[in-house]
C-alpha positions, 0 to 999 in steps of 0.5 A: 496450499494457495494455488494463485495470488498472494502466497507470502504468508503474513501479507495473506493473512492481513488480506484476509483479515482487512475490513471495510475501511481498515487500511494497509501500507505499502512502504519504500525502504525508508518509510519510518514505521511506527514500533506499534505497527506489524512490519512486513519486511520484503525488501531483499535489496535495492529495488527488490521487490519494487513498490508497483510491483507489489502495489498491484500484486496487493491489488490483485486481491483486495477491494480498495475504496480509495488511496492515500499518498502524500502530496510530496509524491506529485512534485518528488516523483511524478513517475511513481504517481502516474503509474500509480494513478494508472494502476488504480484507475478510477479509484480515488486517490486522497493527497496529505502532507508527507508529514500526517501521511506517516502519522496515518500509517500508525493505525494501518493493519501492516505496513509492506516494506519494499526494496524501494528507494524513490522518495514517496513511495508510498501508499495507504490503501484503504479497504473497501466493501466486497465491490457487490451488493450483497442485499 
């Protein structure tokens, strides 16, 4: 049995299955998320789990090379990108239109719904190498 980090099953073993340059999807409740993608369902009820809540357990455990949000977030919820901005410090963060942002999470490994109900809420995080030079 895991004794730290991520113990929900199904988001370890996307984790652990992410490539260099594969991505993930953290979702609010009303993100729509394509049939074709695996749905990792944790939103309990209103705000439960929250979005930075499990941005930064999720973070806990990966390298990320960059971020995708959608532009909207800047203007809809400038709280939500402050902290996330805050939360990934010198990582890069790529703004889309909302509208290519959804069509993106058609090819993320998963998408983690959250019990979030703030407009953009959302975040492609995009996998990066092991974060050490391994040559």
């Amino acid at each position: 049995m895991k004794k730290v980090g991520v113990i929900n099953q199904p988001i370890t073993a996307v984790l652990g299955g992410l490539g260099h340059t594969d991505t993930l999807t953290i979702a609010d409740a009303g993100l729509p998320i394509p049939a074709t993608t695996q749905r990792i369902d944790l939103a309990l009820t209103t705000g439960v789990p929250s979005f930075l809540e499990t941005l930064r357990v999720v973070l806990s455990e990966v390298f990320i090379e960059k971020a995708i949000v959608a532009e909207e977030m800047q203007a809809v919820s400038p709280h939500i990108y402050a902290a996330v901005q805050e939360i990934l410090g010198d990582t890069p963060i790529e703004l889309i239109p909302h509208v290519e942002f959804k069509r993106q999470t058609a090819v993320s490994r998963a998408i983690i719904r959250t019990g979030k109900f703030t407009p953009y809420a959302n975040i492609i995080l995009v996998s990066g190498a092991w974060g050490f030079d391994l040559g």
